[in-house]
N, C-alpha and C positions, 0 to 999 in steps of 0.2 A: 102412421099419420104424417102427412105432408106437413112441411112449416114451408111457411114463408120466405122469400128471399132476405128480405128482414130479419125474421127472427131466426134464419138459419144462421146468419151473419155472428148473432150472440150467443149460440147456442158452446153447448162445454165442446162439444167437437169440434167444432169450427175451430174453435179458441185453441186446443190442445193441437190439432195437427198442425196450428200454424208455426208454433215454436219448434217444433218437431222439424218438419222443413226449412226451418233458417235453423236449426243447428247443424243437419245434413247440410245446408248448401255452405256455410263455413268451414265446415271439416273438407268439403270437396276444394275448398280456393285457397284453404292452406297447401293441400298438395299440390295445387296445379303450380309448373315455376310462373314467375310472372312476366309478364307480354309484356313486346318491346314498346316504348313510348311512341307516340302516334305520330311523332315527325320521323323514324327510323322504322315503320313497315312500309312495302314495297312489295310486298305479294310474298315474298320469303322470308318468314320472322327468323329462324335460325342463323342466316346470313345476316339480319339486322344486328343482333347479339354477339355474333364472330367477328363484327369489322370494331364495337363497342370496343370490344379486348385484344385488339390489335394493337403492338406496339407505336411507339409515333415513328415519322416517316427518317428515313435517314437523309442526310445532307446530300450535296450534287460530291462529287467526284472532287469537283474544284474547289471546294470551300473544307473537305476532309483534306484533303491533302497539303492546305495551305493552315491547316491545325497541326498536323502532326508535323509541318516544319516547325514551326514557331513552338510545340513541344519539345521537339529535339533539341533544338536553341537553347532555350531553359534549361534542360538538364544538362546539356554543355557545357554553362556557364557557372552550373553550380558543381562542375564537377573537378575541379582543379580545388585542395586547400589549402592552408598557410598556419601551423601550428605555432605559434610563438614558446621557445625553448625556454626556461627560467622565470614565468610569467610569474609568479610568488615573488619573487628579488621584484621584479618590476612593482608589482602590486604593492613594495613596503617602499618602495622610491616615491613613487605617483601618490600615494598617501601623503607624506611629507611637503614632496612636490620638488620632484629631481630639477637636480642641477648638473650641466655640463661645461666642463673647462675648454675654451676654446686661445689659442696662443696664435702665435705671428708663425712660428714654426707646426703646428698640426699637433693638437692634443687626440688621446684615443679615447673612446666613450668605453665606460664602465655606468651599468654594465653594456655589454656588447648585445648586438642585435643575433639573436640566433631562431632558426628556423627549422620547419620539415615540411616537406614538400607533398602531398598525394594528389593522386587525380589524374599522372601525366599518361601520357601516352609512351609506354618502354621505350617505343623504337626512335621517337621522333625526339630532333636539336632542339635544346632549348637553352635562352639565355636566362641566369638567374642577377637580376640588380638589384642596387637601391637606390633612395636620396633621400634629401630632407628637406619639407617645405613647412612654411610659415604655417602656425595655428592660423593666425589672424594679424590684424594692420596696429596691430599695439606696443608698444613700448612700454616696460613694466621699470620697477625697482621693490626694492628689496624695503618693507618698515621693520625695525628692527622692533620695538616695542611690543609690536602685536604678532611677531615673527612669519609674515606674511609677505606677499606679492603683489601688489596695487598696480593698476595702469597706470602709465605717466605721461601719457599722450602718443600721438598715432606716428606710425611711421611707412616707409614706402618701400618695396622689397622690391619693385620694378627693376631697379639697378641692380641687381644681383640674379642672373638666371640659374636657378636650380641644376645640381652638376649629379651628374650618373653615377655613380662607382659600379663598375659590373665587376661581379664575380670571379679572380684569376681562373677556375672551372671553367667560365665559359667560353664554347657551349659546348654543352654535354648531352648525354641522351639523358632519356626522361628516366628512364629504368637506375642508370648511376646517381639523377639525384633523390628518389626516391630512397635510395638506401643509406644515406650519409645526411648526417644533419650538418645544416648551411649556416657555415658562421662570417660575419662581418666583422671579426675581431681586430681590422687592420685598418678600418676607416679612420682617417684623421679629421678630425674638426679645427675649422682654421677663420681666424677674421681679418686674415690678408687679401684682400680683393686682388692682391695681382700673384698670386700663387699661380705655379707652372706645374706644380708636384702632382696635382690630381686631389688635394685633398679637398675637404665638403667645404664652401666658402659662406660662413655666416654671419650676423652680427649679433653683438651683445648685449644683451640686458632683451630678448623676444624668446616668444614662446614657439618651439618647433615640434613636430611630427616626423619618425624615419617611415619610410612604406616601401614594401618590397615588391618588383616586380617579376613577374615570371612572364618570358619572351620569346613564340614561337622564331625558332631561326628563318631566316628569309635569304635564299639565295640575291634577291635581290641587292641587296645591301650588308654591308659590314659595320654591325653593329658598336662594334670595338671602335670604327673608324670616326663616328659623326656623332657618339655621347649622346643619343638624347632618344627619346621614346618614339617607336615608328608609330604610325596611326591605326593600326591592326594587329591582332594577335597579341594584343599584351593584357594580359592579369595583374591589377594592383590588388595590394591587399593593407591593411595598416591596423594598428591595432593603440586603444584609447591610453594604453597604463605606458604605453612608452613616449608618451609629450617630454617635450622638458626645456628647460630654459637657458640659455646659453651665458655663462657669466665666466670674467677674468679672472675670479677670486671667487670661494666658494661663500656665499652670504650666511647661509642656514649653518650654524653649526649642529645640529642633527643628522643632516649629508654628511658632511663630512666625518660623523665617530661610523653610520651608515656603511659609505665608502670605505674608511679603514678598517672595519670590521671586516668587510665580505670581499676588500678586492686582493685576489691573492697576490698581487704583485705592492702591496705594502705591508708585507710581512712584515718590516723595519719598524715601521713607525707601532706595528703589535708590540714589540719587545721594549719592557720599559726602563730595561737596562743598555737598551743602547740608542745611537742617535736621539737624545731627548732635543738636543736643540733643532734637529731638523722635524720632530714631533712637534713641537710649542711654534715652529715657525709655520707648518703646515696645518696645525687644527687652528690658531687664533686668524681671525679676518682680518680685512687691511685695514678695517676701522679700526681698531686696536693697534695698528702700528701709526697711524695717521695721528694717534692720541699722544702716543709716545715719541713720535720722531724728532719734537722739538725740544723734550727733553735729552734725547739722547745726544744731540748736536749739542744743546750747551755744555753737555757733561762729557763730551770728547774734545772740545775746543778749552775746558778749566783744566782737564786731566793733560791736554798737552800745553799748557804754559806753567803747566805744575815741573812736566818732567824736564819745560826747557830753561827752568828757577834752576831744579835743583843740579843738574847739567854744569848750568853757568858756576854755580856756591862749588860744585865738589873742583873746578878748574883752578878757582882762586882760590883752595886749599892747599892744590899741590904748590910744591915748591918748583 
């Protein structure tokens, strides 16, 4: 019996083979992969799919090769280093807050600058330096109360240009200083402005910085000759724990037991069986003598009219 377009529409067949065919056609369009998006066919869908997963383009020639300078550059510049030797000593100095003794004749800094050198090129001259420049435009003093360092107003370091010490070594190749650690143990610190010695010219009561320079040789010039930094080829390096403050007398008595604990060249003042007066004279500060000196004057000027009383009494004794 025939149905109707109608009631075929409703019938259980109708109804069953339709789900039947949208599970087949689902099962088919999972497998199939999926088509390229409809702004990427072009008559070749495989070709639309292989340019999708195609790397991105590479730069021109011109623009790689002005990368890989300016890489090379950077790693150049990081490839020279500067180890600071003894940096523990430094780290319980800069704790406190080092102090350095500067005189008319050149005091030597304790502790001393010492270094190691990586990075160089074996074959090639190099000069190794240093010097010493201003933290900052300040002028400090010393509070004793609060045992501390306070600014005391500004100052101007224009008039003093920054002086070189280079290395007796230089210049060496880069292979010899690579294998020797570089010590500054000779530098003298001085606040003679008209010093001819060579030693470091600073003043007292500022905060300063040492920084070492490592100095391609340059036939052009003699570096030895003209004392001062060429405008190429030089490596500074400087390092935070070794600041420190330039004074005529040591302020902090904490440096100073510091200092005579660790510098081997006052073993003297170690032993407390000898030199005590050159010990009490070199741990107490000038404030302590500046307290006392007016007594000591009155008490040398009573003690000699005592001895020139009793002088006079023992002459009119003799007969």
């Amino acid at each position: 019996m025939a149905l109707s377009s109608r009631a075929h529409a409703f019938s259980v067949e109708a109804l069953v083979g339709k789900s039947a065919k949208r599970k087949l056609q689902d099962f088919r369009d999972e497998k199939q992969p999926p088509r390229a998006e409809k702004g990427e066919e072009d008559g070749t869908g495989c070709r639309g799919i292989g340019k999708s997963q195609e790397p991105e383009k590479r730069p021109k020639a011109g623009t790689s090769a002005s990368f890989s300078a300016s890489a090379e550059s950077g790693e150049a510049k990081d490839d020279i280093h500067v180890e600071l030797q003894g940096s523990e000593l430094w780290k319980r100095f800069h704790e406190i807050g080092t102090e350095m003794i500067i005189t008319k004749a050149g005091r030597r800094m304790f502790p001393s600058v010492r270094v190691k050198v990586k990075g160089l090129e074996p074959a090639k001259q190099y000069y190794v330096a240093i010097d010493v420049v201003p933290v900052d435009s300040k002028r400090y003093r010393y509070v004793y109360h609060s045992s501390q360092w306070m600014v005391a107003g500004n100052t101007d370091h224009s008039c003093i240009t920054p002086r070189l010490y280079i290395h007796p070594d230089s210049p060496c190749s880069g292979e010899t200083w690579m294998r020797q650690i570089i010590s500054f143990d000779r530098v003298k610190l001085t606040n003679n402005e008209m010093d001819d010695k060579g030693h470091i010219i600073l003043q007292s009561m500022h905060k300063y910085k040492p920084r070492v320079h490592v100095i391609v040789q340059d036939s052009r010039f003699d570096l030895a000759q003209i004392q001062s930094l060429p405008a190429e080829g030089v490596k500074t390096f400087s390092f935070k724990e070794t600041e420190f403050t330039t004074v005529t007398a040591y302020q902090n008595q904490q440096i100073t037991k510091l200092k005579i604990d660790r510098n081997p060249f006052a073993k003297g003042f170690r032993d407390p069986g000898r030199n005590r007066w050159e010990f009490w004279f070199f741990t107490y500060n000038l404030k302590w003598w500046d307290a006392i000196s007016s007594e000591l004057l009155a008490f040398s000027i009573l003690l000699t009219s005592y001895v020139s009383l009793v002088s006079k009494q023992h002459w009119r004794i003799m007969p």
